[in-house]
C-alpha positions as CSV (number, residue, x, y, z in Angstrom):
1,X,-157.2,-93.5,12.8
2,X,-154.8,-92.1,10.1
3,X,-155.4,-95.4,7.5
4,X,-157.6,-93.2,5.4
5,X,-154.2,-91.7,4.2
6,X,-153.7,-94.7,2.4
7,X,-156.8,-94.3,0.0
8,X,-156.3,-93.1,-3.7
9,X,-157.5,-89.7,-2.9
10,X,-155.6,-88.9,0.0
11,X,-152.7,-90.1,-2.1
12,X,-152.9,-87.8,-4.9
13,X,-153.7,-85.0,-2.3
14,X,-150.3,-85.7,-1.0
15,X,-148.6,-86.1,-3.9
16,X,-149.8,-82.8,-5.3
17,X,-149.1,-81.1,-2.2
18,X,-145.4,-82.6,-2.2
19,X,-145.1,-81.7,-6.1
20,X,-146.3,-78.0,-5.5
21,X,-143.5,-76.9,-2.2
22,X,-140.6,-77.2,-4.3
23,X,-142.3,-75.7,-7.2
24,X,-143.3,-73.0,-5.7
25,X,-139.5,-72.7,-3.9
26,X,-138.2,-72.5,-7.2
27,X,-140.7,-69.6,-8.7
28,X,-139.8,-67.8,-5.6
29,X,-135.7,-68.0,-6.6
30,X,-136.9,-67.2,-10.4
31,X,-138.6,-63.9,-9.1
32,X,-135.7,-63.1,-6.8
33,X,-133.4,-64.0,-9.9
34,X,-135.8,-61.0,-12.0
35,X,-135.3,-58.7,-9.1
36,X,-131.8,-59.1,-9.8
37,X,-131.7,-58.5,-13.1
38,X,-134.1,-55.3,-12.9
39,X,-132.4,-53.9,-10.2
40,X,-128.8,-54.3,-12.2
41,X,-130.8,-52.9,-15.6
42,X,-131.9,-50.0,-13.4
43,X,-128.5,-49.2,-12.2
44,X,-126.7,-49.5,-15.7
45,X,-129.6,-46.9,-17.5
46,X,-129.0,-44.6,-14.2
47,X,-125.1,-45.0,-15.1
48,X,-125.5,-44.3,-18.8
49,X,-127.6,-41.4,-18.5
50,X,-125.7,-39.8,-15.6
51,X,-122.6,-39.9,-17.6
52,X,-121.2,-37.0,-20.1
53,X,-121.6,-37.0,-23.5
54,X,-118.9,-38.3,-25.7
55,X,-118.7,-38.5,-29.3
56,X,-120.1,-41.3,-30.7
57,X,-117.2,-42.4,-32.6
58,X,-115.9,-43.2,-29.0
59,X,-118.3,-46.1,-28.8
60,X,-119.6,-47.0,-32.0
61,X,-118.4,-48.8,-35.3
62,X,-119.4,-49.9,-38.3
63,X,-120.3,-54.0,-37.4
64,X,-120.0,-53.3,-33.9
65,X,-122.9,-54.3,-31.6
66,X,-123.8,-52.0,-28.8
67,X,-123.3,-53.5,-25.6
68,X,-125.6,-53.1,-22.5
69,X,-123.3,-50.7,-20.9
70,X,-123.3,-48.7,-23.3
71,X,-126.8,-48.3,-24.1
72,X,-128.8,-44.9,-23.3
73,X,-125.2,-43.6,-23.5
74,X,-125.6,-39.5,-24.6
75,X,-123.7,-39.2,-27.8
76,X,-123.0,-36.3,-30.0
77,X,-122.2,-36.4,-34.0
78,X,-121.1,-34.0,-35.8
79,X,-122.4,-33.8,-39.7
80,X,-125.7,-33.5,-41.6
81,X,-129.1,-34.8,-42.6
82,X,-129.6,-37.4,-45.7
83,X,-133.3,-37.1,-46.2
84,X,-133.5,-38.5,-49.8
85,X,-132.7,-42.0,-47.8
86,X,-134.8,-41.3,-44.9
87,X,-137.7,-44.3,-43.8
88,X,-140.0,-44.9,-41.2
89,X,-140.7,-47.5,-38.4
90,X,-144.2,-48.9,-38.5
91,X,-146.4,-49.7,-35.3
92,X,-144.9,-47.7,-32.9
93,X,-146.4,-45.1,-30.0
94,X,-146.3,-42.5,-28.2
95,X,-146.4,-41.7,-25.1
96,X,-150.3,-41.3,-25.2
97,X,-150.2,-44.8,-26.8
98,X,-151.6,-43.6,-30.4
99,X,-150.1,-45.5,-33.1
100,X,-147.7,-44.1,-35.9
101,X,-144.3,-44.0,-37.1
102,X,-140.5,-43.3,-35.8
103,X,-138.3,-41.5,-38.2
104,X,-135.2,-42.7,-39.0
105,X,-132.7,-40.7,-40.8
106,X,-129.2,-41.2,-42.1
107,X,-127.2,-38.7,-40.8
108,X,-123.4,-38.6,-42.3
109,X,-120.7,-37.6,-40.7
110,X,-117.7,-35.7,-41.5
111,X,-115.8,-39.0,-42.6
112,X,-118.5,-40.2,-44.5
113,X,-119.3,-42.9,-42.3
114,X,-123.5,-43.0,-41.5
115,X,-125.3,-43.2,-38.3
116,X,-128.8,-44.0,-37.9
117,X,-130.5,-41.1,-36.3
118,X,-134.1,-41.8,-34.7
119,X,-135.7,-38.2,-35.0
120,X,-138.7,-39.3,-32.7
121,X,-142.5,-40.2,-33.4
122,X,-145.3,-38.9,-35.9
123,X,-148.9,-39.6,-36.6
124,X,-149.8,-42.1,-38.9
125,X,-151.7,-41.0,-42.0
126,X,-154.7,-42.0,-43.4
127,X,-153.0,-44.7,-45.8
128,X,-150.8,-47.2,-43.8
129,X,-149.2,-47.6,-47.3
130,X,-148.2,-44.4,-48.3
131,X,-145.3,-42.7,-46.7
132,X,-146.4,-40.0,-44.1
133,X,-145.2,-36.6,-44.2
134,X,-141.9,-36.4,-42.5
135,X,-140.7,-32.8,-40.7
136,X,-138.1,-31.8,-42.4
137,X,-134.3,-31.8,-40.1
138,X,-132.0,-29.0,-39.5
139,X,-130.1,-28.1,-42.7
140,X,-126.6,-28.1,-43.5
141,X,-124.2,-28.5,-41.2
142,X,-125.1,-29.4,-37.1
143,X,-124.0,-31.2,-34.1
144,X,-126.9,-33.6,-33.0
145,X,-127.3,-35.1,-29.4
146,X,-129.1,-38.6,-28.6
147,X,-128.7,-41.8,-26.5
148,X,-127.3,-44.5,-27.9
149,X,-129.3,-47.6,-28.6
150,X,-128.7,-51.1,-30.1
151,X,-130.2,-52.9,-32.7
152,X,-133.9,-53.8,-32.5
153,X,-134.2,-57.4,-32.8
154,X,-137.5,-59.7,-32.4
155,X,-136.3,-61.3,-29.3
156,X,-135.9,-58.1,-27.7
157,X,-139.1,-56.1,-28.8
158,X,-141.3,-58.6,-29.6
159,X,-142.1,-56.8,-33.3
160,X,-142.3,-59.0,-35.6
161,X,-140.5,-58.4,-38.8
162,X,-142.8,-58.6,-41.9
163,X,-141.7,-58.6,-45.3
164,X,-143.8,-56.7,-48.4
165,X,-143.7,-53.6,-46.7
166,X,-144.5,-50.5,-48.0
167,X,-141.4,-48.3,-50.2
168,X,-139.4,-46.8,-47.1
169,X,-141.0,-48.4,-44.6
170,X,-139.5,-50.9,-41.8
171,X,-140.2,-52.6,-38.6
172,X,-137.2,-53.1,-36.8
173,X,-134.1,-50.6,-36.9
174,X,-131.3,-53.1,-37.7
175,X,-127.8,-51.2,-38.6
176,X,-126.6,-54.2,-41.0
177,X,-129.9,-54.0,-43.1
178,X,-129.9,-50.3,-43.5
179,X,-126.1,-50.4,-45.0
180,X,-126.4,-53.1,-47.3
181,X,-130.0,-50.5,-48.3
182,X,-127.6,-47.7,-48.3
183,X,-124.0,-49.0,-49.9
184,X,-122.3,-47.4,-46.9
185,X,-120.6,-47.7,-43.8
186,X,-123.0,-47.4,-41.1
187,X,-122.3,-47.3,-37.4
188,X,-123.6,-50.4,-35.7
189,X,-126.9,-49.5,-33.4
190,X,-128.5,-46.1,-33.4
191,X,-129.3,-42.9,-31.8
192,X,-132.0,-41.5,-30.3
193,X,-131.6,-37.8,-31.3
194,X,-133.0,-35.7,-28.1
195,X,-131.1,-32.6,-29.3
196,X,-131.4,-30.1,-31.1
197,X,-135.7,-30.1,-30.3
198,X,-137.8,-29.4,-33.3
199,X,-138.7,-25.9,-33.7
200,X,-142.4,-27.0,-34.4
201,X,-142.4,-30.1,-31.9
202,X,-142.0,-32.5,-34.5
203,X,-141.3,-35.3,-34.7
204,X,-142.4,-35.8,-31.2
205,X,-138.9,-36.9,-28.8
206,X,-138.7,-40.0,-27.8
207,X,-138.7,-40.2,-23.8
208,X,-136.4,-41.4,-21.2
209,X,-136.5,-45.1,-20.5
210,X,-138.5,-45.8,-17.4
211,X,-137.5,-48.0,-14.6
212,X,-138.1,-51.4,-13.9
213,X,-140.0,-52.7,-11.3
214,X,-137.8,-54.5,-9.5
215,X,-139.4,-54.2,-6.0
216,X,-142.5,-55.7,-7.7
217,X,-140.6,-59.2,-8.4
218,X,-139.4,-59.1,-4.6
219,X,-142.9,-58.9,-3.4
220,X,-143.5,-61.8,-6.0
221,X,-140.9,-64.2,-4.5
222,X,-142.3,-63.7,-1.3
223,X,-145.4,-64.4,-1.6
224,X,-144.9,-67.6,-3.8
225,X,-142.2,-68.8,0.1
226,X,-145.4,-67.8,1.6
227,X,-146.9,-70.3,-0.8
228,X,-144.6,-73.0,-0.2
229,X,-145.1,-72.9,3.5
230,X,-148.6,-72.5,3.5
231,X,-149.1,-76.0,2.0
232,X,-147.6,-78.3,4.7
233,X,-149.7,-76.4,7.0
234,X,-152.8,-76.9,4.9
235,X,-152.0,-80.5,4.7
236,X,-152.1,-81.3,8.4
237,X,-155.2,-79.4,9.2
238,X,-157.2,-81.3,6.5
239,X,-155.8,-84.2,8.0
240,X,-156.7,-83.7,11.5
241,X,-160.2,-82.1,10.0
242,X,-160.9,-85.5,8.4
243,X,-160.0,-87.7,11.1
244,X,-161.9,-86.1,13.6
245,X,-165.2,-86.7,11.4
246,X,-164.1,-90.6,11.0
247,X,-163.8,-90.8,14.7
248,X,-167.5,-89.6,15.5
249,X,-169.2,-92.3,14.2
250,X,-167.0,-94.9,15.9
251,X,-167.2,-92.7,19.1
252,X,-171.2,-93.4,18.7
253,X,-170.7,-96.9,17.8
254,X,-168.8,-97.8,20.8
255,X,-170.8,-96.0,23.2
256,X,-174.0,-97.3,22.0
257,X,-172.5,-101.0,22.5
258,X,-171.0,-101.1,26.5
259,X,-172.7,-102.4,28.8
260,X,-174.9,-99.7,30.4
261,X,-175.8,-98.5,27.6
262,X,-179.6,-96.5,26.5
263,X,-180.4,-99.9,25.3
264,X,-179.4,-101.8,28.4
265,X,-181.0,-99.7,31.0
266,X,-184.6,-99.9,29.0
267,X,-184.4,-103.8,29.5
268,X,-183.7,-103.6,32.8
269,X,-186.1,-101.3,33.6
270,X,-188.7,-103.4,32.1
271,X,-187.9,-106.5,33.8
272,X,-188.4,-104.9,36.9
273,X,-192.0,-104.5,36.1
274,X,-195.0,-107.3,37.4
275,X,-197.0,-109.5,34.5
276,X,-200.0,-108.3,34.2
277,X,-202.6,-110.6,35.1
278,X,-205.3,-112.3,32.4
279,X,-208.5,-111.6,32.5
C-alpha cells in the first residue's frame, strides 16, 4: 500500500519535509537568541538612564571607545560653545520623519580637551549643499547635560559614509575624524545635549531611545516550533490521504473479479432462460 513512497516525488516531498524541521528548530533558537539580546539592551538603556549624572570626564577619554554600559549615560560638562568649528550630519529625522540635519558642536572644556556635543535636529534648506542656518548656543560660560553616545559607525547605523561632501558637512559622528579635523584632543564618542533646552525650540532635542521589541521575537520563535511540528503531522496525513485514493481502484478491481460478482450473476441469469424456438 505504502510503495508509492518510493517514487521520485514522494522522495523529494520527504526530503524537503526532513530538511525544513530542523531548519525551522534552529530559526526558532535564532529568534529566542534576539529575545535575548533585546530584552538585555532594554535592561542596560533602563539602567543608564535611571542612573545620576556624572561628569563626563568620569567615563570618557580622548581614544576611548564608549562601551554599551555606558551608553545613554546622563553626563554633564562644564565649558563653552566653539561654533566657528561647528558641522552638520546629513540625512537624519525627526521624530515626524522629515529629513534634515543634526548639529554637532565642539564644546571645550575647562582643560581644553573637546567633546562632541549633538545640539539636536534642524530642517534642511533649500540647497542640500549649502550649510543650513544653525541656532546659535548659549554663550560664554555653561554647564551642558546629555546622554552619552558612541561613535556612529556603518555597521551600526546603516549610513553609509560618502566622501565629496559639502564644506562642514558629515554623515557619521566619528570622534577620531573630528580631532584629526580639529588638531585637538577630543573625548572619544559624543553627547547628546538634552539640557539646557533652546529658548526658541531649536534645534529640535533629540528623543529618548525607544524600546525594543523583545516580546515580538518570542512570539517569532514560537511560531516557527509551531512550524517545525506542524510538518511531521502534515506529512502523514498526505500520506494516508494518498493511499486511500490508490486503494479505491483496487478495492473496485477486486470486487468486480470474485466470483459472484454483477458480471457473474447476469450469466447465470441468462442461462436459466429457454431457447427460443425457430420459426
Amino acid at each position: 500500500m505504502y510503495r508509492f513512497l518510493l517514487s521520485r516525488q514522494w522522495v523529494i516531498i520527504t526530503l524537503v519535509a526532513l530538511l525544513l524541521i530542523p531548519t525551522m528548530i534552529r530559526l526558532g533558537f535564532w529568534q529566542m537568541d534576539r529575545h535575548d539580546e533585546r530584552a538585555a539592551r532594554n535592561r542596560l538603556v533602563a539602567e543608564a538612564l535611571a542612573a545620576d549624572p556624572v561628569p563626563v570626564e568620569r567615563l570618557a577619554a580622548p581614544g576611548q571607545a564608549v562601551t554599551r554600559a555606558e551608553r545613554y549615560r546622563t553626563v554633564t560638562a562644564e565649558g563653552h560653545f566653539d561654533t566657528d568649528d561647528e558641522v552638520v550630519v546629513r540625512r537624519r529625522t525627526n521624530g515626524d520623519d522629515e529629513v534634515g540635519f543634526h548639529v554637532l558642536t565642539p564644546f571645550v572644556l575647562d582643560d581644553g580637551r573637546v567633546l562632541l556635543v549633538n545640539r539636536g535636529w534642524i530642517p534642511g534648506g533649500p540647497s542640500q549643499s549649502a550649510f543650513p542656518e544653525v541656532p546659535a548656543p548659549p554663550r560664554g560660560e555653561i554647564t551642558i547635560e546629555g546622554r552619552l553616545m558612541p561613535d556612529e559607525t556603518t555597521a551600526a547605523s546603516g549610513i553609509k559614509d560618502l566622501e565629496g561632501l559639502p564644506e562642514r558637512q558629515i554623515m557619521l559622528i566619528d570622534s577620531e575624524r573630528e580631532a584629526e579635523r580639529l588638531g585637538a584632543r577630543v573625548l572619544g564618542g559624543y553627547v547628546a545635549q538634552t539640557a539646557p533646552e533652546p529658548k526658541d525650540g531649536t534645534p529640535q532635542r533629540l528623543g529618548n531611545p525607544g524600546e525594543e521589541n523583545a516580546a515580538l521575537n518570542y512570539a517569532y520563535a514560537v511560531q516557527w516550533w509551531l512550524f517545525a511540528a506542524a510538518v511531521p503531522v502534515g506529512w502523514v496525513v498526505l500520506v494516508r490521504r494518498e493511499a486511500r485514493e490508490r486503494a479505491r481502484p483496487a478495492a473496485r478491481t477486486t470486487d468486480a473479479a470474485e466470483p459472484g460478482g454483477a458480471e457473474s450473476h447476469g450469466e447465470a441469469a441468462g442461462a436459466g432462460k429457454p431457447e427460443s424456438a425457430g420459426v
